[in-house]
C-alpha positions, 0 to 999 in steps of 0.5 A: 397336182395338189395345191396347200394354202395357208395363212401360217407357219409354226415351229414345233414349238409354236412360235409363229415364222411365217403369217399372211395377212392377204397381202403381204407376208411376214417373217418371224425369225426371233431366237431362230437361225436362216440360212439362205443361198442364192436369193435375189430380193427387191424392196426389203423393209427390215429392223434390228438387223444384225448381219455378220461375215457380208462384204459391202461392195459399190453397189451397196454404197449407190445413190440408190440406198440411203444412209443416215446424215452424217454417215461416212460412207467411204473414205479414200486411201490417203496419199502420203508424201515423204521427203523434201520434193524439188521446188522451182519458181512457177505459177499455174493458172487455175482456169480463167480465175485470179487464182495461180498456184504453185504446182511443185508445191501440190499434193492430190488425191481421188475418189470415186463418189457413190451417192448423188448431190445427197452426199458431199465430199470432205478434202482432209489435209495436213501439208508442211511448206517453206517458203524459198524465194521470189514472190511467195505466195499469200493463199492456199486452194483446193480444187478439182478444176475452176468450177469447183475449188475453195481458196483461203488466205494465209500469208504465211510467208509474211509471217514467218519469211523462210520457215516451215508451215504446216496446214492442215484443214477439211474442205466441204464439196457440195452438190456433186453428182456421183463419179470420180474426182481428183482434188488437189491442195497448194500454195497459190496467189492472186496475181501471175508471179513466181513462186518457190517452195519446197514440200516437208522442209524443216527451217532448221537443223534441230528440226526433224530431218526433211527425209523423216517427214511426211505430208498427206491428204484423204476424202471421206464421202459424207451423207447430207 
């Protein structure tokens, strides 16, 4: 058996590709092509690299890799609701907190978080409600359970007794731990009354018909 050692390797025009220092290996691709198949790598340290035709997958967006602050690193499939949806006099408790929410009036939706508590979510939405009758409600809150939402006031129907309102707004989740989440937006109220509303409704006839209408929401995961 033969054994070549080198510290070495040039292309035929002299342009060093391959050179050793004793401890580490380093390759020159300037101004020349590689193809590779098959390769199983650990512990890359790369720069300006250009890469085309890849496909990024889940594992590319683990809490093992970094991304600049800032980066957006996924953004859900929105959910759009059309149409005027039914509306009833309820109130739904959010846990044991002072916070009741009307649930005909909510939209929802998921994402499954990749990175650890280094990134956070951001709740994008853009919803329109009418007020219709009994108590009303003041606020509106986005939550995935009790221990995580954020509620703002918006005394809408106060202001505007009967018409369409529409909200739209980004709510920041911080310090979550990757998996998945389901959010969800709505009216609500700090005490336990009925409340009626109804989704897309227009508050009179020279606005855009309910049945053309949409409201919607969508989360973008956020390096911190």
């Amino acid at each position: 058996m033969s054994i070549l050692k080198v510290n070495k390797i040039e292309d035929v025009s002299g342009n060093e590709i391959l050179s050793s220092n004793g401890s580490k290996w380093n390759l020159n691709l300037a101004g020349n092509n590689l193809t590779a198949n098959d390769v199983t790598a650990s512990n890359i340290t790369t720069s300006n690299l250009t890469s085309s035709g890849g496909t990024i997958t889940d594992s590319t967006l683990a809490s093992t890799n970094t991304f600049p602050s800032g980066h957006v690193i996924q953004t859900s499939t929105p959910t759009i609701l059309t149409n005027s949806s039914a509306y009833s006099a309820n109130a739904t408790r959010l846990g044991s907190l002072d916070i009741w929410y009307h649930n005909d009036s909510k939209i929802t939706n998921s994402i499954t978080k990749q990175q650890g508590t280094s990134s956070f979510l951001l709740v994008h939405y853009t919803v329109t409600r009418r007020f219709i009758s009994d108590s009303g409600a003041h606020s509106h809150v986005t939550f995935i359970d009790a221990n995580n939402y954020i509620a703002n006031n918006d005394d809408f129907n106060r202001v505007a007794d009967g018409q369409a309102r529409m909200i739209s707004g980004s709510a920041p989740f911080l310090n979550l731990a990757a998996g998945s989440y389901t959010f969800t937006n709505a009216v609500a109220r700090g005490t336990d009354n009925t409340m009626s509303f109804q989704m897309n409704a227009r508050s009179a006839t020279d606005g855009i018909s309910d049945t053309l209408c949409s409201s919607w929401m969508y989360i973008q995961e956020i390096a911190g």
